[in-house]
C-alpha positions in Angstrom: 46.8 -69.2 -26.4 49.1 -67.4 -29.0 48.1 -68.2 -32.6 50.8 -68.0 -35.1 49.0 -66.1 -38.0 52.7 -65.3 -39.6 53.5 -68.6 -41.0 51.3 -68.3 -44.1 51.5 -65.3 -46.3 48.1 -64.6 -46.5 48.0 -64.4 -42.3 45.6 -67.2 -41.8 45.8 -70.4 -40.2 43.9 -73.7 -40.7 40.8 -74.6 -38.9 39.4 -78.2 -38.8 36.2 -78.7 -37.5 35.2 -81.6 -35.5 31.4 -82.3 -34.5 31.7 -82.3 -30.4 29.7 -85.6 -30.1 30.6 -87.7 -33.2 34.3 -86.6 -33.5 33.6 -86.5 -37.1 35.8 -83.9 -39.4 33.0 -81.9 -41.0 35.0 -79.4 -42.7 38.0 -76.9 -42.8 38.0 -73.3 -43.3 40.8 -70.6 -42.5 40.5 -68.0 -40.2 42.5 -64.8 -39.3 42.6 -63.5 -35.3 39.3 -61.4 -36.7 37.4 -64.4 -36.9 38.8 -66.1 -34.0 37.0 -63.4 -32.1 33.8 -63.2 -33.8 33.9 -66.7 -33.2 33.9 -66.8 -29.8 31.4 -63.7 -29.5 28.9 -64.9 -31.3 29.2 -68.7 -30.3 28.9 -69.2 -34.0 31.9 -70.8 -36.3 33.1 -67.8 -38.5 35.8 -67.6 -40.7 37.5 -65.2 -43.6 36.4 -66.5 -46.8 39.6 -66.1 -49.2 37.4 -65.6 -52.2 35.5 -63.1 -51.3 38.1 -61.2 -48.9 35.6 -61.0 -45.5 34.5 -62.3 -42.4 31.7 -64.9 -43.1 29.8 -67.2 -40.6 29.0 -70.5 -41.4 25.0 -70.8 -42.5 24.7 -67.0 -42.5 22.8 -67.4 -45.6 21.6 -71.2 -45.0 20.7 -71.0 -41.6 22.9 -74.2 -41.0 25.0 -73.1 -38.4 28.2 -74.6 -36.4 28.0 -73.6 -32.9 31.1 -73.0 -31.2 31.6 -75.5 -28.4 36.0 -74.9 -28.0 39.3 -74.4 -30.0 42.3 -75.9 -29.7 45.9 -75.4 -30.9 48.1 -77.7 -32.7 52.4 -78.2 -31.8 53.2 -75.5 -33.9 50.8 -73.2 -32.9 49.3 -72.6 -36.5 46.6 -74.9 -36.7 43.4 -74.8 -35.2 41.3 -77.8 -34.2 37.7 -77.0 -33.3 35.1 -78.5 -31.8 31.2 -77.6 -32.8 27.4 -78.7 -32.7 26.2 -78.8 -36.4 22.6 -77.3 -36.2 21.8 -78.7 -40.0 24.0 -80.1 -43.1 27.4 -78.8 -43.2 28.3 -78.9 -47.1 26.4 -76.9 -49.4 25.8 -79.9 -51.4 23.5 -80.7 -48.2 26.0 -83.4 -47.0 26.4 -83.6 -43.1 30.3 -83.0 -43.6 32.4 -81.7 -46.7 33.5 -85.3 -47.5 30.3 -86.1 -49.0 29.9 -88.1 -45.7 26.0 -88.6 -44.1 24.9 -89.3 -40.3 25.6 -92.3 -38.8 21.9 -93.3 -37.0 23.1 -92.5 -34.0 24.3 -89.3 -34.8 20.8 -87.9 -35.2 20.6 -88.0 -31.1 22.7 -84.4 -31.3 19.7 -82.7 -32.3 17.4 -83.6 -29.8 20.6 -83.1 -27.4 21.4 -79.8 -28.7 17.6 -78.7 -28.0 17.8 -80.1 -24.4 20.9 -78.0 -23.8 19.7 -75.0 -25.1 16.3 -75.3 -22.9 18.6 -75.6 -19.8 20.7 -72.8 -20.6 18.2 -70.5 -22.0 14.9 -71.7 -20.2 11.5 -71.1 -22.0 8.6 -71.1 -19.8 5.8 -73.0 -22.3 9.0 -75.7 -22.7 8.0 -79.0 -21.4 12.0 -79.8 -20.9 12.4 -76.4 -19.6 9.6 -77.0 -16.8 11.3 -80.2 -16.2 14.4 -79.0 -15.3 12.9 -75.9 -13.2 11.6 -78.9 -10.7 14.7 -80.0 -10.1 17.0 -83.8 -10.4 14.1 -85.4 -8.3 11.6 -84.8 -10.6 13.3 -85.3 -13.5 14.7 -89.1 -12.2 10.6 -89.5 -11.0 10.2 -89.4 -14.7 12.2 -91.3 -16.1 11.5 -94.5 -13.8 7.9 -93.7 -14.9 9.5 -93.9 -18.4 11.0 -96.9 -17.9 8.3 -98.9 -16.3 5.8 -97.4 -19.5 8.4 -99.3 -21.6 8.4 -102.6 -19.7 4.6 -102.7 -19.8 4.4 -102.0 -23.5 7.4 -104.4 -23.6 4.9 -107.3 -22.8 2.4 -106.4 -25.5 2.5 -106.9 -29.2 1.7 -103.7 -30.0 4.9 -102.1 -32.2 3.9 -98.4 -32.3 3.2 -98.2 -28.6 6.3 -100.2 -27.5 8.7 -98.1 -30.2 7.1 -94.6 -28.9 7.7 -95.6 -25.0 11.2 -96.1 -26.1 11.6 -92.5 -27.3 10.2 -91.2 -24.7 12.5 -93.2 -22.4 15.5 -92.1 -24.4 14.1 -88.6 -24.8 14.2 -88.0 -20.8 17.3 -90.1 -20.3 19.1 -87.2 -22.6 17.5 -85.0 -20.5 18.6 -86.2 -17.0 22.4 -86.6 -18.6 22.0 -83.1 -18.9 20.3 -82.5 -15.4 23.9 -83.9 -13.9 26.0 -82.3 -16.6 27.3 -84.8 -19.1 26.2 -85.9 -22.5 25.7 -88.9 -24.7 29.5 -88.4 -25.5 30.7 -89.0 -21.4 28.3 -92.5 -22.0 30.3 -93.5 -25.3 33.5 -92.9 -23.3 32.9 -95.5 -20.8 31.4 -98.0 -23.0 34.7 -97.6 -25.1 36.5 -97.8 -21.9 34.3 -101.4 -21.1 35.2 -102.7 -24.4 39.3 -102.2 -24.4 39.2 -103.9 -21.0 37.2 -107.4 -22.5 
């Protein structure tokens, strides 16, 4: 991938950043091939501020970070398109992107998502998800029939906060096993987008 860092005077390109499981455009910063490689070796977004004449990473000081998921490069080779997990609000105005723009309800599921990666990745022995995905894809489909059959039950009841709490816990493991046999939430949207251009 050769980045053309000559077209602008200043020797930074564009970067738009798009969350990896909403598609949303959070925000846009510039970056230089100095930040390109902090980028990548810290996993975090980090860019050169213009103002201040320096590498910064996003939520360095906020603790909101954009974790790097991949880059891409446009036609002409001077803009960058990335994609990232937002670990809090992206604006500093506390907005989820820099269009004054909040969550849609379902976007709140990439938290839980994000956590359920990390424990995969970087396994934590007093995690409960962790232990879960020690013992393996049997174990973790076992529990999410039990799951399922807890919500049926609960289903037949008239009790809200038992039924609505089963449900969680159902969605809760189903996240989990998606991530057992390596997809996410996104892959699901995919096909059910797929489904509906067909009807």
């Amino acid at each position: 991938m050769e980045i053309n860092f000559s077209k602008y005077s200043d020797g930074l390109v564009p970067a738009i950043v798009q969350d990896e499981l909403t598609r949303k455009v959070l925000m846009l910063g510039f970056m230089n091939q100095e930040a390109v490689d902090k980028t990548k070796e810290l996993g975090k977004l980090t860019f050169y501020s213009r103002s201040n004449k320096r590498l910064w990473t996003k939520g360095e000081e906020s603790g909101h970070f954009l974790m790097f998921k991949s880059l891409a490069l446009d036609c002409d080779q001077d803009t960058l398109l990335i994609q990232a997990i937002p670990t809090g609000p992206v604006c500093h105005t506390g907005s989820d992107t820099c269009w004054n723009e909040k969550k849609e309800p379902g976007g709140f599921l990439q938290e839980p998502e994000g956590i359920i990666r990390k424990r995969k990745s970087n396994p934590d022995e007093n995690s409960y998800v962790a232990g879960l995905f020690k013992k393996g894809i049997n174990k973790i489909a076992q529990k999410l029939g039990e799951e399922c059959v807890e919500l049926i039950i609960e289903s037949k009841d008239q009790d809200d906060s038992l039924f609505l709490n089963e449900a969680a816990d159902l969605l809760f493991h189903y996240l989990i096993l998606l991530q057992a046999k390596g997809h996410n939430l996104q892959d699901i949207v995919d096909v059910l987008k797929g489904r509906n251009i067909k009807k």
